[in-house]
Legacy VTK file of the C-alpha trace (Angstrom):
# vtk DataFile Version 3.0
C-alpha trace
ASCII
DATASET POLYDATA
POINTS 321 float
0.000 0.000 0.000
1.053 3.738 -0.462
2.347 5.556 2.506
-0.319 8.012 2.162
-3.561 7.174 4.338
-5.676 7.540 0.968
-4.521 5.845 -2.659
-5.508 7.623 -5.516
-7.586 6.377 -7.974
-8.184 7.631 -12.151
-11.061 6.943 -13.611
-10.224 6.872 -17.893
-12.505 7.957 -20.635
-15.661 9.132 -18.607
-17.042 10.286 -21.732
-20.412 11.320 -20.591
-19.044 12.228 -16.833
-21.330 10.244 -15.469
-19.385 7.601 -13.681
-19.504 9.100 -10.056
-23.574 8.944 -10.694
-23.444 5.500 -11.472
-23.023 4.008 -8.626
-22.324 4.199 -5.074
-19.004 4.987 -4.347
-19.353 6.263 -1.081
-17.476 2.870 0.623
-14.372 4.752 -0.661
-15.017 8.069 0.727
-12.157 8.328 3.369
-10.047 5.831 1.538
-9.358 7.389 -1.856
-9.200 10.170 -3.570
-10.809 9.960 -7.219
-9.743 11.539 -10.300
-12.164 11.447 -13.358
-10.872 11.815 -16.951
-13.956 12.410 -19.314
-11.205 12.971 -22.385
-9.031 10.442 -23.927
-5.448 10.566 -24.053
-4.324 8.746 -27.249
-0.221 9.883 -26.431
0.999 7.303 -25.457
3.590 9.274 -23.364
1.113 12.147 -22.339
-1.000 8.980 -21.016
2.297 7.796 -19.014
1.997 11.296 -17.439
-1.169 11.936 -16.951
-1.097 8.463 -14.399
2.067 8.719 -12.879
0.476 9.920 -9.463
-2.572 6.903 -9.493
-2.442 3.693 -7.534
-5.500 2.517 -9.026
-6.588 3.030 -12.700
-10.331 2.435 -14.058
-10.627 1.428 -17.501
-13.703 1.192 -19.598
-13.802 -1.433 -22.075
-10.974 -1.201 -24.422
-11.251 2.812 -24.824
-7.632 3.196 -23.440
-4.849 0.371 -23.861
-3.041 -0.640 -20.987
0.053 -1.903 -22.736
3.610 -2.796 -21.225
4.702 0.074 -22.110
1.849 1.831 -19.947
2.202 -0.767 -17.403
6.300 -0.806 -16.706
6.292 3.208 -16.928
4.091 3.887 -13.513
5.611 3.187 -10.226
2.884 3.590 -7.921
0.344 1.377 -10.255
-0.926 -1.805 -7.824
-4.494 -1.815 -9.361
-6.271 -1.921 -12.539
-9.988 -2.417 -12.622
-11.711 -2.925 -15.793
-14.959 -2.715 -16.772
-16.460 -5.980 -18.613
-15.577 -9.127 -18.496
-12.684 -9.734 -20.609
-9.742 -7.023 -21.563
-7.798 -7.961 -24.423
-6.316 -4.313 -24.440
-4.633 -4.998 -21.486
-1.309 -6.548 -20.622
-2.088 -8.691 -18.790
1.492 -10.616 -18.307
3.198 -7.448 -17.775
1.085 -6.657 -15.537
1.715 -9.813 -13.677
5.449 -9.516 -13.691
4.961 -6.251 -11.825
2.243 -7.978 -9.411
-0.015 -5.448 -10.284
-3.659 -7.182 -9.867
-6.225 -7.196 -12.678
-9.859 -7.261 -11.942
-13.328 -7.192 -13.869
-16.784 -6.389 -13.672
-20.282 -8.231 -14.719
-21.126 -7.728 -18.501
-24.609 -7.890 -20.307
-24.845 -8.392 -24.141
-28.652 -6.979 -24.627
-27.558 -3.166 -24.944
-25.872 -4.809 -27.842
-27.911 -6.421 -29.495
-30.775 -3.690 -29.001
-28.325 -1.360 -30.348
-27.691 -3.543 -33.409
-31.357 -3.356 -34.162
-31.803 -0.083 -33.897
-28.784 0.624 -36.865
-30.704 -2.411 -38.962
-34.087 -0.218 -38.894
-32.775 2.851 -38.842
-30.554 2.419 -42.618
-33.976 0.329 -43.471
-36.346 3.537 -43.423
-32.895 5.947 -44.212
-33.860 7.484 -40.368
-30.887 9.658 -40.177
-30.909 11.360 -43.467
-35.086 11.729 -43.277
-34.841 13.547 -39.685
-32.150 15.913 -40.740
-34.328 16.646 -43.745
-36.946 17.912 -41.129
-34.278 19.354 -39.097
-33.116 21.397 -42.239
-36.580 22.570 -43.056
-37.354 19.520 -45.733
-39.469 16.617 -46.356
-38.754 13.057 -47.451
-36.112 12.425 -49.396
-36.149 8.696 -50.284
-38.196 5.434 -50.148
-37.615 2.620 -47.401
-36.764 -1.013 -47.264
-39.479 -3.257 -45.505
-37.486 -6.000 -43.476
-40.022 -9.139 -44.347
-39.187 -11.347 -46.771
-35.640 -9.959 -46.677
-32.600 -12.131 -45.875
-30.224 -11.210 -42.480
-26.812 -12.771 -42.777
-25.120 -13.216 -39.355
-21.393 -13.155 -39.306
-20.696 -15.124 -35.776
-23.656 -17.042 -34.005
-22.510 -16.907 -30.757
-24.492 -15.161 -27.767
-25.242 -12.221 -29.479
-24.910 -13.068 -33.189
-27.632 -15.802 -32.244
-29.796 -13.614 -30.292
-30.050 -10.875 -33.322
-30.602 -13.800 -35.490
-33.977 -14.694 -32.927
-35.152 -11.289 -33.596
-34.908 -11.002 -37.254
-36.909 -14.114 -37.467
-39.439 -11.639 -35.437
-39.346 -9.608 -38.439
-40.006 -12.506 -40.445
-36.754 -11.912 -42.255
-34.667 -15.199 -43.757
-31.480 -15.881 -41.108
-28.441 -17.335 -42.603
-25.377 -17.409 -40.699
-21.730 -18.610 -41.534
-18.612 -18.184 -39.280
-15.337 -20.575 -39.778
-16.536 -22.978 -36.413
-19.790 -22.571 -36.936
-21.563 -26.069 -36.673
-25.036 -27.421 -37.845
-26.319 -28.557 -34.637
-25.684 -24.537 -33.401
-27.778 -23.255 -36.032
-30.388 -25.624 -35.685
-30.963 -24.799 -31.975
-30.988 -21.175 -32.671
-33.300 -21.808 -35.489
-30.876 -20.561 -38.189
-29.749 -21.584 -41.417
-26.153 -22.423 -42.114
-24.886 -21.275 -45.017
-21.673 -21.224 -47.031
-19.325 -18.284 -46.352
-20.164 -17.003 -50.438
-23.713 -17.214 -49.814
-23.718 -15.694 -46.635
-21.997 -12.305 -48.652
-23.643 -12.793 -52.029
-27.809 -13.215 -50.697
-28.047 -11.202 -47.340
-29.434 -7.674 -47.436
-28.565 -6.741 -44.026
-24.955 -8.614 -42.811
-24.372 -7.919 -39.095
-21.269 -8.671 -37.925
-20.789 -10.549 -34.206
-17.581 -11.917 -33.907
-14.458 -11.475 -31.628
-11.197 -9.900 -32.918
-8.549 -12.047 -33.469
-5.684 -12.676 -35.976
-7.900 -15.027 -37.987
-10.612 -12.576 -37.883
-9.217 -9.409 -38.047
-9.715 -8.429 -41.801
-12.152 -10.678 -42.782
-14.546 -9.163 -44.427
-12.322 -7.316 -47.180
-12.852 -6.489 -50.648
-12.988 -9.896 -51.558
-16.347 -9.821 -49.621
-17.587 -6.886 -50.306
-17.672 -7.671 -54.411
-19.728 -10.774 -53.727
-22.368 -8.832 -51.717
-25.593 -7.108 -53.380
-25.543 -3.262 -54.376
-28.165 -2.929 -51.849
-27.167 -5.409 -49.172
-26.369 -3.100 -45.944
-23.373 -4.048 -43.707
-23.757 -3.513 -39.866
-20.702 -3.964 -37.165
-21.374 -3.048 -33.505
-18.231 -5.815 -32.680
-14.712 -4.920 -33.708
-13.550 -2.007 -35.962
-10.993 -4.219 -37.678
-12.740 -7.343 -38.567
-13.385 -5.183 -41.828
-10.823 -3.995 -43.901
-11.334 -0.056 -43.568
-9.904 0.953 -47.050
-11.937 -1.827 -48.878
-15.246 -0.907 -47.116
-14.674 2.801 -47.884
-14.143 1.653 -51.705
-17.662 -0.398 -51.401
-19.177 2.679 -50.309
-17.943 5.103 -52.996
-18.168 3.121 -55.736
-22.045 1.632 -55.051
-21.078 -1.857 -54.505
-23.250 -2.176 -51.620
-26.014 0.174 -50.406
-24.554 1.282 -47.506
-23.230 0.385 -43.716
-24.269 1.061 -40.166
-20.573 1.541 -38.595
-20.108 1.818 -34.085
-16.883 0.383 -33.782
-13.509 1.750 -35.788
-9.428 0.413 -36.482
-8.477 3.718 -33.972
-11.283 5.694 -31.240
-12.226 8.348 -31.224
-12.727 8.367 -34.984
-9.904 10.321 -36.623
-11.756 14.229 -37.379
-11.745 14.268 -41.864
-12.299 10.617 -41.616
-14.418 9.448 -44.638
-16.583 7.296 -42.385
-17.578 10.568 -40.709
-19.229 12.261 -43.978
-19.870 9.414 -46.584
-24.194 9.625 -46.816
-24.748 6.033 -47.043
-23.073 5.368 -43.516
-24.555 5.696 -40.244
-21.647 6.161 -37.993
-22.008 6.192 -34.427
-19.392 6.125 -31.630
-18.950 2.975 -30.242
-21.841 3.455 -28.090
-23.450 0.130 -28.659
-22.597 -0.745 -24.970
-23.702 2.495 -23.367
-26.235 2.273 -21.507
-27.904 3.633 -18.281
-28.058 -0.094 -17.180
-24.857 -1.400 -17.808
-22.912 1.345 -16.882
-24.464 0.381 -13.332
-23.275 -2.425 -13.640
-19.998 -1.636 -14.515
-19.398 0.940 -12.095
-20.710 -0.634 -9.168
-18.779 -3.859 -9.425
-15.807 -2.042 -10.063
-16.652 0.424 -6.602
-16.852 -3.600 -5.278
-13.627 -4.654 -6.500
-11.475 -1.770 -5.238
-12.549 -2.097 -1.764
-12.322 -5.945 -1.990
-8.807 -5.050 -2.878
-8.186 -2.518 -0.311
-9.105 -5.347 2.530
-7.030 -7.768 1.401
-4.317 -5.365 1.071
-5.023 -4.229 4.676
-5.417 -7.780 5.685
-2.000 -8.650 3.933
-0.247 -5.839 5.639
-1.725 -7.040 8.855
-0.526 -10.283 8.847
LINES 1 322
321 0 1 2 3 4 5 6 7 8 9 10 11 12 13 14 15 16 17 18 19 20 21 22 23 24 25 26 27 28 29 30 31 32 33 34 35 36 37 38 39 40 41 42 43 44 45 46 47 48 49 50 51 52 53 54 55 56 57 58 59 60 61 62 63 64 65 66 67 68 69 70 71 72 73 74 75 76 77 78 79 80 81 82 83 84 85 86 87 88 89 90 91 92 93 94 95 96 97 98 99 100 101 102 103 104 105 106 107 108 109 110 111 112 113 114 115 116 117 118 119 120 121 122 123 124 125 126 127 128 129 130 131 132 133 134 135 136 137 138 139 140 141 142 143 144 145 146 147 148 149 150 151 152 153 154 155 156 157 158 159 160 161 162 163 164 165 166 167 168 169 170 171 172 173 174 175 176 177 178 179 180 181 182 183 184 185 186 187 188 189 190 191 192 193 194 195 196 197 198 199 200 201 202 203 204 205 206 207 208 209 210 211 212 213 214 215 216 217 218 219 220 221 222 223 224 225 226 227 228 229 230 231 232 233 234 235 236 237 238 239 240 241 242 243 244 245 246 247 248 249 250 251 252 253 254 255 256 257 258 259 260 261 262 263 264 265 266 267 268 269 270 271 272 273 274 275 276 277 278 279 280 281 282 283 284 285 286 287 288 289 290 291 292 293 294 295 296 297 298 299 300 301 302 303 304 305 306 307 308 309 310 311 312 313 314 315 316 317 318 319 320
């Protein structure tokens, strides 16, 4: 423990600044003091700075790495708390070598999939462009896309790949899904048809992407892909920026190959400012706020208000013995 009677504590990437709110975090009243960050620090050195006085750093999701570098550049470092319940942007091993502890939170997938459905309807009925008409003193601009009858391709049936699947059978769409493991006896008990990875991208007019970043996924849907796909199909990703191949998806976009894309997650957040993504027409960008909700963020925040003090006893307790 630090020599001083309270250990400090960063909170990263409050976005919103809603974190304190959030939860209850008066257990650590007279045994921390907290510092909120509601920017984000990209620099990787400026970030080194910025948590050189902290003991304890809070980290939602994957908005700030915690790399070796991060880790083996702050001395006083002994916790880091993440929200969710797997990290993959942090070191984990470095921060193991330095016996710094790692802890998470509880997780819920439904403000994900929700989310997901709201980009499918809102680039079926062109929502975004029709209510800045109104906002900019027009009317309607173009015609919709009814979901029935249509065919929703998911990329990845697990949790929530097979859940989004569920509800576009709701809509009475068509559900295909194809993903490299991706067995018969899965899509049968979800109630989906497996298809072929060419007819998953060649026949679906919404393709929703729900897989985890790896190295076997990460660039997978390319422009390879995005030539076999409709010049109306719609792509949507609420999972992992780089899954797609950036370049080849702004090329789709440009050149008409496919309708259009419903984009939350990016290669680098915040979104670059000039970024094509931010001004093509057909895309409905939003940022990464698939996860964001009211509900979770309780979640998140109060479990991670739990794991500090369950750290701080068994530190005490340690020092104790």
């Amino acid at each position: 423990m630090a020599s001083s009677p309270l250990i400090r504590i960063a909170i990263l990437d409050d976005y919103q600044n809603v974190a304190l709110e959030m939860a209850d975090w008066s257990p650590l009243k007279d045994r921390a003091d907290i510092t909120v960050f509601n920017d984000h620090e990209a620099d990787t050195g400026k970030l080194i700075a910025r948590l050189q006085p902290f003991d304890v750093i809070c980290v939602m999701r994957e908005r700030t790495p915690i790399t070796r570098q991060v880790v083996e550049s702050l001395p006083n470092l002994k916790l880091i708390a993440s929200t969710g319940i797997r990290n993959a942007s942090i070191d984990t091993d470095a921060a193991a070598d330095r016996g710094i502890s790692v802890v998470n939170t509880g997780y819920s997938s439904t403000a994900t999939i929700e989310f997901t459905w709201a980009l499918i309807l809102a680039m079926s009925r062109n929502i975004p462009l029709e209510a800045q008409s109104v906002r900019e003193d027009g009317w309607q601009l173009a015609v919709g896309t009814e979901l029935a009858g249509k065919t929703l391709g998911v990329l990845g049936l697990g949790h929530i790949g097979s859940a989004v699947g569920v509800i576009g059978r709701a809509f009475r769409m068509n559900v295909i899904a194809w993903s490299q493991n991706l067995t018969a006896e899965r899509t049968e008990s979800k109630g989906v048809q497996r298809v072929d990875k060419d007819t998953l991208f060649s026949t679906s007019d919404f393709l929703t992407i729900h897989l985890r970043l790896s190295e076997r996924t990460q660039g997978l849907v390319g422009a390879e892909e995005f030539a076999r796909m409709k010049k109306t199909s719609r792509l949507i990703n609420t999972s992992r920026g780089p899954i797609v191949d950036t370049s080849a998806l702004i090329e789709a976009l440009t050149s008409g190959q496919i309708g259009g894309a419903a984009i939350d997650v990016y290669d680098t957040e915040p979104l670059e400012l000039g970024h094509p993504l931010r001004s093509l027409r057909n895309v409905l960008a939003t940022p990464h706020i698939g996860y964001v909700t009211r509900e979770l963020y309780q979640t998140f925040y109060g479990d991670t208000v739990r794991n500090i003090v369950e750290w701080l006893d068994q530190s005490q307790r340690t020092d104790h013995a």
